[in-house]
C-alpha positions in Angstrom: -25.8 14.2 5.9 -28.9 15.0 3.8 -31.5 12.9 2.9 -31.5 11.0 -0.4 -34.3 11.6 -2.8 -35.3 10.2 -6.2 -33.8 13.5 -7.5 -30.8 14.0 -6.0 -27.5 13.7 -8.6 -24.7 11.5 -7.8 -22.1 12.8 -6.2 -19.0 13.6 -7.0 -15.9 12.1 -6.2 -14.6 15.8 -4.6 -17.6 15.7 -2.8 -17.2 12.3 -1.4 -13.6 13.2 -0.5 -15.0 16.4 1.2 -17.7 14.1 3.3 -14.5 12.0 5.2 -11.8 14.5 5.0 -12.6 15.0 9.1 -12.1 11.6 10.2 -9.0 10.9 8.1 -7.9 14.6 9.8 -8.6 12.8 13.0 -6.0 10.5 12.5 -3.4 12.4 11.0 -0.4 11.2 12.9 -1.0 7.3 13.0 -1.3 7.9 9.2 2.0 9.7 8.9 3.8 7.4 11.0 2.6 4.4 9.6 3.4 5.8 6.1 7.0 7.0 7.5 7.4 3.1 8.6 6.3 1.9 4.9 9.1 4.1 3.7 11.4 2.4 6.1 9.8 -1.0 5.0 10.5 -0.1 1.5 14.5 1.0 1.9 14.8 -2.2 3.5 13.4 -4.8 1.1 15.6 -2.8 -1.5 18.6 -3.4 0.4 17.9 -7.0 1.5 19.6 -7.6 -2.0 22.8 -6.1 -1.9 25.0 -8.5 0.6 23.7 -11.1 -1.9 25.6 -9.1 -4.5 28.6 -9.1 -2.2 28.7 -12.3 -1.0 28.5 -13.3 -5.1 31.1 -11.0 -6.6 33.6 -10.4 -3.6 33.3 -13.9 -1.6 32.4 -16.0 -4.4 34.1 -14.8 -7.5 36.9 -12.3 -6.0 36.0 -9.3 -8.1 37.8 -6.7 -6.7 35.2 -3.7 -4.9 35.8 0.1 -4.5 33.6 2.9 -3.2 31.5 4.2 -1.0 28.9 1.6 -0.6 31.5 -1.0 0.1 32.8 0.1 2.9 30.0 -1.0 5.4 31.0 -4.5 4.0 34.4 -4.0 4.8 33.7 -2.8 9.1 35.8 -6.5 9.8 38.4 -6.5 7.1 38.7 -7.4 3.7 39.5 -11.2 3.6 36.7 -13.4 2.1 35.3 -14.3 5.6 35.0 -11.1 7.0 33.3 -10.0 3.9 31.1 -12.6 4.3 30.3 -11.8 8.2 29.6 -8.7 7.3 27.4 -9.1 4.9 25.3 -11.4 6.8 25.3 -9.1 9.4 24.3 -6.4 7.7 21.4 -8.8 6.2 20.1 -9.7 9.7 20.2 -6.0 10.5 17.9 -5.4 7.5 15.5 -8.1 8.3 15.2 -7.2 12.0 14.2 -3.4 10.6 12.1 -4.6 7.6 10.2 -6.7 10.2 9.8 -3.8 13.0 8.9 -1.5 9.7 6.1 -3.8 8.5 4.8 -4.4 12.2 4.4 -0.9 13.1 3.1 0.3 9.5 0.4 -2.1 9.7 -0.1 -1.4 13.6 -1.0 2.3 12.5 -2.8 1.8 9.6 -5.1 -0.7 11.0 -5.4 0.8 14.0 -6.2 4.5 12.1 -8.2 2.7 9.9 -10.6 1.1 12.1 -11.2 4.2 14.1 -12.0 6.3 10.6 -14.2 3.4 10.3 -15.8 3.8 13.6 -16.7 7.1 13.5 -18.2 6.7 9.8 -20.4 4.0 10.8 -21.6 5.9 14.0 -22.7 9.2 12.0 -24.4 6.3 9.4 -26.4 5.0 12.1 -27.4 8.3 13.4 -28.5 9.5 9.8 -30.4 6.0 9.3 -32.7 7.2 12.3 -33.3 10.8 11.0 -34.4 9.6 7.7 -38.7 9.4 7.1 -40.3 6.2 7.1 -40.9 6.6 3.2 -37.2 6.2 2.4 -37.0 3.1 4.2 -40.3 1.8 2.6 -39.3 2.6 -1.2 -35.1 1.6 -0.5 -34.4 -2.8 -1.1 -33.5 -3.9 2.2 -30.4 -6.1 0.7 -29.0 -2.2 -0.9 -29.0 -0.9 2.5 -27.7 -3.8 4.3 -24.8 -3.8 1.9 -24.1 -0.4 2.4 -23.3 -1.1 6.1 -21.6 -3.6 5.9 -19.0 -4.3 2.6 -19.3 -0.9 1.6 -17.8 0.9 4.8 -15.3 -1.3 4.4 -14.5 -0.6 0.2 -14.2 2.9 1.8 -12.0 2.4 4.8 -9.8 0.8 1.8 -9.7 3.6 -0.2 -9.4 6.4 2.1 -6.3 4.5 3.7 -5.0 1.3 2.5 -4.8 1.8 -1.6 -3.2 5.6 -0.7 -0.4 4.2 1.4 -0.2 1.2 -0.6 0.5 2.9 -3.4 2.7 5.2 -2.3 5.0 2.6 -0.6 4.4 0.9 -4.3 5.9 3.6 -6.0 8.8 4.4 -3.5 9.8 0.6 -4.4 9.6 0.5 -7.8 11.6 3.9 -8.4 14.3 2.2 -6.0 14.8 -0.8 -7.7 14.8 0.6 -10.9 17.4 2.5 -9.4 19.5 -0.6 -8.0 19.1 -2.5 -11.6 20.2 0.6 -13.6 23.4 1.0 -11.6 23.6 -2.9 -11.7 22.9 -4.0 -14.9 21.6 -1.1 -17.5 20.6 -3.3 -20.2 18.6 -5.9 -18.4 16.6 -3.6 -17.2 16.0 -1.3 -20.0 14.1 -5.6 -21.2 12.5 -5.7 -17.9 10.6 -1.9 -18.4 10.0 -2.9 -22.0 7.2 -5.5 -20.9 5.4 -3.4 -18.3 3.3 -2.3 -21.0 1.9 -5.3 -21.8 1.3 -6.3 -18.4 -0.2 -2.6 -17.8 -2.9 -3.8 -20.7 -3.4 -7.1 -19.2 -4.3 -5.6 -15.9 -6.8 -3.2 -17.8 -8.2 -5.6 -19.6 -9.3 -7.8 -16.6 -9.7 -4.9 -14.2 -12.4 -3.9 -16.2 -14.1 -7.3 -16.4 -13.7 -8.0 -12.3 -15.5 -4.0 -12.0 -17.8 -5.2 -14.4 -19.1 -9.2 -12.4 -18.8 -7.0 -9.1 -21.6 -4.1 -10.6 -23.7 -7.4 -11.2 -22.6 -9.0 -8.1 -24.1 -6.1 -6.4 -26.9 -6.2 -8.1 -28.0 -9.5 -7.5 -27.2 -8.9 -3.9 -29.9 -6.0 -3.7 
């Protein structure tokens, strides 16, 4: 790390990207398998769902069913109650892997997390003691204190947990927008229809919550 002057520019966010790229390297694996678990995670609650469907149109309201993704439904028959055995069965099933998904994602993401954490913190501390006595004179004490503490953490959760979060976000999304078009074409067509508004809404405040935490920050140091 070099040593901060009056005159040095800000960096850049490629630059600040560049600076962690090693550690994140470092844990490479627990990062893929956690995210291969959020996919998992995500398939699940999608299909958690569809024995609803089942138990509604088949059990419920004998509408007759055909196809391909009937036919797991069917494994005991196709009477009303082995429809409906079925189906819960296949909805346990999906809650025993949505709950082993979500365990291990978050096992591995913590876990490679904390460790990216680690290691950043320990070449802070050693770059804290090769700095001169005049930096440490001229910087607030409550700037530096915040950068050791809340700010590690702001970066452990954009190096790791925003990434995966919105990638398993986006995996979600595109699948049930996939479910309600086969489902119901028109409904959903009135569903996308107001994520622009809500899209603006969540600009609108997002900007004032950056805004009170620049002067939160402030007032801190």
């Amino acid at each position: 790390m070099r040593t901060p002057s009056a005159s040095t520019p800000p960096a850049q966010a490629g630059e600040i990207v560049r600076a962690f790229v090693p550690d994140v390297r470092r844990q490479r694996s627990r990062l893929v398998g956690g995210m291969a678990f959020g996919l998992v995670y995500a398939l699940t609650r999608v299909a958690e769902p569809w024995p609803l469907k089942v138990v509604f149109d088949q059990v419920l309201f004998h509408k007759h069913a055909h196809g391909a993704w009937f036919r797991p439904f069917a494994i005991f028959g196709t009477s009303a109650y082995e429809i409906l055995a079925a189906s819960a069965l296949i909805l346990v099933v999906a809650g025993v892997v949505r709950g082993f998904s979500y365990y291990y994602e978050d096992y591995l993401l913590s876990s490679a997390a904390q460790e990216i954490v680690y290691r950043v913190r320990a070449r802070l501390y050693r770059h804290l003691h090769q700095l001169p006595v005049t930096f440490h004179q001229r910087q607030r004490t409550g700037d530096t204190m915040v950068r050791l503490t809340s700010d590690i953490v702001v970066l452990r959760d954009m190096l790791v947990d925003s990434i995966v979060n919105v990638g398993t976000g986006v995996v979600m999304v595109g699948l049930m927008l996939a479910v309600m078009f086969s489902v119901d074409p028109v409904l959903t067509a009135v569903s996308i229809a107001s994520m622009p508004a809500v899209a603006l809404l969540s600009a609108v405040y997002g900007r004032r919550i950056r805004t009170n935490s620049r002067k939160q920050r402030k007032r801190e140091g």
